[in-house]
C-alpha positions in Angstrom: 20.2 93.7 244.6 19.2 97.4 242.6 19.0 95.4 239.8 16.5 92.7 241.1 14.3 95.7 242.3 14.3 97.6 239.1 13.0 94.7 237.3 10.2 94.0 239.5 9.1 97.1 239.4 9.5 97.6 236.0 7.4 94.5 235.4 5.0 95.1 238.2 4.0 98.5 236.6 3.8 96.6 233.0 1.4 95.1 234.4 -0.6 97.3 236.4 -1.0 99.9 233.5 -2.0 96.9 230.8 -4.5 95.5 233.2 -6.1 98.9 233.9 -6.6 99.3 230.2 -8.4 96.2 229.6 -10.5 95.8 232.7 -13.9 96.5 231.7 -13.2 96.6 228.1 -15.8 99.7 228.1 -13.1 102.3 228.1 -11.5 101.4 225.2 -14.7 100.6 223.1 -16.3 103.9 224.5 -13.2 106.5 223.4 -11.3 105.9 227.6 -13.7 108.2 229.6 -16.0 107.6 233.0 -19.2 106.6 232.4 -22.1 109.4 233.4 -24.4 108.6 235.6 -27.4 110.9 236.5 -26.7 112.6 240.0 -29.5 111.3 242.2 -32.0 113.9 244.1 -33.5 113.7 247.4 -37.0 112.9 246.9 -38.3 114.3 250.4 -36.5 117.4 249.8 -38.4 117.8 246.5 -41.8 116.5 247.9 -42.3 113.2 246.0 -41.8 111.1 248.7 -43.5 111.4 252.0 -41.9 110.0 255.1 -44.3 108.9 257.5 -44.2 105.5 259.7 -47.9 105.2 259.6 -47.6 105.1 255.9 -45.7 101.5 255.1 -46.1 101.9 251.5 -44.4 104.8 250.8 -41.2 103.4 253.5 -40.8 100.3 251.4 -39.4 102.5 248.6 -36.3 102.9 251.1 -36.3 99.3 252.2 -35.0 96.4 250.6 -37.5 93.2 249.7 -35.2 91.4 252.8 -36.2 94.3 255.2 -33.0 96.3 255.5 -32.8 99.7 255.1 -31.5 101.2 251.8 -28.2 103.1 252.0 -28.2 106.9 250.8 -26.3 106.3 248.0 -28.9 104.1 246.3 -31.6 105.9 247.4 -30.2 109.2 246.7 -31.4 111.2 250.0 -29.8 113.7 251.6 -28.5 112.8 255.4 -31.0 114.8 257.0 -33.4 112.8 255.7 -31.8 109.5 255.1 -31.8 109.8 259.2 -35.5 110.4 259.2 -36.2 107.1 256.7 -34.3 105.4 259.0 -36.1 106.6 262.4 -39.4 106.2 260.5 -38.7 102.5 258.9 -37.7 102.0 262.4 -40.7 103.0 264.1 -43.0 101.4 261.9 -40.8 98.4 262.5 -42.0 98.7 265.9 -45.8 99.1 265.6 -45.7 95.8 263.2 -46.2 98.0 259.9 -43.0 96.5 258.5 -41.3 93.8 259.0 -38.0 93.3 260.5 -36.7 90.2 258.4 -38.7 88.6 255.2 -38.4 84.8 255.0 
């Protein structure tokens, strides 16, 4: 019974550590690192984007061409103010400016 439990989990890591090194195929073309990736600012805390409801132009920048609301880590705000695009998109939801669901 040890016996048939070492082999599978001999064969089980064989396996795990072959498939993690051919996944993408990226890390081994690339020299095995992560990729970088820019960190993302909050653009109401640096002033480029205003956050208004009466202005629907600037909200659709944190809403989706379906309607939904953007999560933070696509948009890149902080939670302070991913909470006031989402109060905002909300309102304006409310008063007609956006709409709730495109067809």
């Amino acid at each position: 019974m040890s016996d048939q439990g070492r082999d599978r989990g001999d064969s089980g890591d064989d396996r795990r550590s072959s498939g993690s090194r051919d996944r993408g195929g990226m890390a081994s073309r690339t020299g095995g690192g992560r990729k970088f990736y820019r960190r993302k600012v909050c653009k109401v805390c640096i002033g480029k984007a205003n956050v208004d409801y009466k202005d629907s132009n600037s909200l659709r920048r944190f809403t989706t061409d379906r309607g939904k609301i953007l999560p933070r880590r696509i948009t890149g705000t902080c939670a302070k103010h991913q909470r006031l695009v989402a109060r905002e998109v909300k309102r304006a939801r409310a008063l007609a400016l956006l709409p709730f669901v495109s067809k």
